[in-house]
C-alpha positions, 0 to 999 in steps of 0.5 A: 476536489478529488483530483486537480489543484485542489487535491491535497495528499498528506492531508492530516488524519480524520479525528480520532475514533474510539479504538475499537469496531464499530458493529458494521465493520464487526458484521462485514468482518464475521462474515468471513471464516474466523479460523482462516489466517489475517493480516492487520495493517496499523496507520496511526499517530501517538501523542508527543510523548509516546515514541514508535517504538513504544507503540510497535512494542507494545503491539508485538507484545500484545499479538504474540499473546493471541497468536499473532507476529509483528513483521513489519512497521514503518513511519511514513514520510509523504503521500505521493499519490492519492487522496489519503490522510497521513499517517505517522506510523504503520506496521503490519500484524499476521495472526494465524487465525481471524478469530485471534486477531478479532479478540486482540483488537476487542481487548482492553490492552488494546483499548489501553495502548491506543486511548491516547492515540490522535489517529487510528486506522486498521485495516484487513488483509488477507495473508499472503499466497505462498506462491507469490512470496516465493516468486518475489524471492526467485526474482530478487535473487535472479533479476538483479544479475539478469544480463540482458535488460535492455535499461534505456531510460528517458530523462523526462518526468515520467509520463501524466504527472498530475493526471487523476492516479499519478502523483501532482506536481508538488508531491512529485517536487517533494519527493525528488526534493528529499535531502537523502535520495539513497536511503531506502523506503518502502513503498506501500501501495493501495489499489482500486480497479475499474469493473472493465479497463478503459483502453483507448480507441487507438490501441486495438489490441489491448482493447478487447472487453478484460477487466481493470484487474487484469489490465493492471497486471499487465503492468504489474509483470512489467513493474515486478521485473523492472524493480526486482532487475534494479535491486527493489524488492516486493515485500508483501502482496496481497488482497484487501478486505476491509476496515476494521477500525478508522474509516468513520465506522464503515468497513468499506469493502469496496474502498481497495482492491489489492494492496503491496509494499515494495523496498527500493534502495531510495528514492533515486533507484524507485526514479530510475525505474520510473525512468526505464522505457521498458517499464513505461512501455506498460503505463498505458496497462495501469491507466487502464486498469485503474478507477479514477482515484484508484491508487494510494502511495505512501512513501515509509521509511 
């Protein structure tokens, strides 16, 4: 079952597929303009004897001979809201041009740093905007010391837990259970919009025909205050555009819309601006927003 008692989070990867596109994704992926920046994003998991830091390595290496930079990578802990395998480790991989990052990915270096590999996924982002990534720096540096938030909060678990995009009792039970709630984490996070968001009867005024885009940025100008005035800040956003490896050979397009990662100072600062009224005031904007499924979070470290 997709949602209910039945969902399990962190479930183990699919098998391994061969490390390479297979000719649909090699299509969807042609279709796009190959002298346009990409960004690759890395799920995987290695053998016993391989550590993280072998393959991250390795990998950087590998990019910076086709024009590409590692700026990120992590090891991810938990899945804390969705249907998705877990992965060990990810990264993320920016290549000034398509092309470049396509003749990476088909190398035999390549072939050869993930050939024993137990699990592999790749997937396609596009770069991100220049002003969104300015905006992010304006707001982690001005929020924080922002004097006039109003920072109730309520000591309740937030709102729906269990319900079909937020996290089930027992991922939630984890997650506060972690022996270190100060230690930072990223939290990366895949999104799926509705077509039309789906407002309730009784709430007339956000009800008007928009699509769950737009519903969910509602929200999203919520949460980006909220976290940035409590320390947090967003590292990377983005649009997803498909699979380039994993996901049985499909490309899977329409699998996400949008993607993001987000560094809290630890578990405990992501709760308390969970717990914030001002920010659970715009959940009714993300229910909305959201496809029935239409959320993955994965908590990295």
């Amino acid at each position: 079952a997709l949602f209910g008692a039945d969902r399990r989070a962190d479930a183990p990867p699919p098998p391994m597929p061969a490390p390479i596109p297979s000719s649909a994704q090699l299509d969807a992926y042609r279709r796009r303009n190959a002298g346009r920046p990409v960004v690759l994003f890395y799920r995987f998991g290695q053998g016993a004897d391989v550590t993280r830091a072998e393959t991250v390595t390795k990998l950087a290496a590998l990019a910076s001979a086709y024009r590409g930079r590692l700026r990120w990578s992590g090891t991810e802990e938990q899945v804390l809201i969705g249907v998705l395998p877990l992965y060990r480790h990810c990264a993320r991989l920016h290549f000034a041009t398509r092309a470049a990052a396509l003749e990476m990915v088909q190398s035999p270096a390549h072939g050869e740093l993930f050939d024993e590999a137990v699990a592999l996924e790749i997937a396609v982002l596009n770069e991100q905007p220049r002003g969104a990534r300015l905006a992010m720096r304006l707001m982690a540096l001005a929020l924080p010391r922002w004097p006039f938030f109003d920072n109730r909060a309520d000591s309740a678990p937030e709102p729906g837990i269990g319900t079909r995009i937020m996290p089930t009792q027992a991922a939630y039970d984890a997650f506060v259970a972690h022996p270190d709630p100060q230690a930072p984490v990223v939290m990366v996070n895949w999104l799926r919009f509705r077509e039309r968001a789906e407002y309730p009867a009784d709430t007339v005024a956000d009800g008007e025909a928009v699509s769950g885009q737009t519903a969910y940025y509602r929200y999203g100008k919520r949460a980006f205050v909220a976290l940035h005035s409590l320390g947090a800040r967003a590292l990377f956003v983005s649009r997803y555009r498909q699979m380039l490896v994993g996901n049985g050979g499909d490309p899977g397009v329409d699998l996400w819309h949008e993607f993001a990662m987000v560094e809290y100072p630890g578990r405990a600062g992501f709760r308390r601006m969970t717990a914030l009224r001002r920010y659970r005031a715009a959940l009714h904007h993300r229910a909305a927003g959201l496809a029935n499924g239409g959320q993955g979070l994965v908590v990295t470290t």
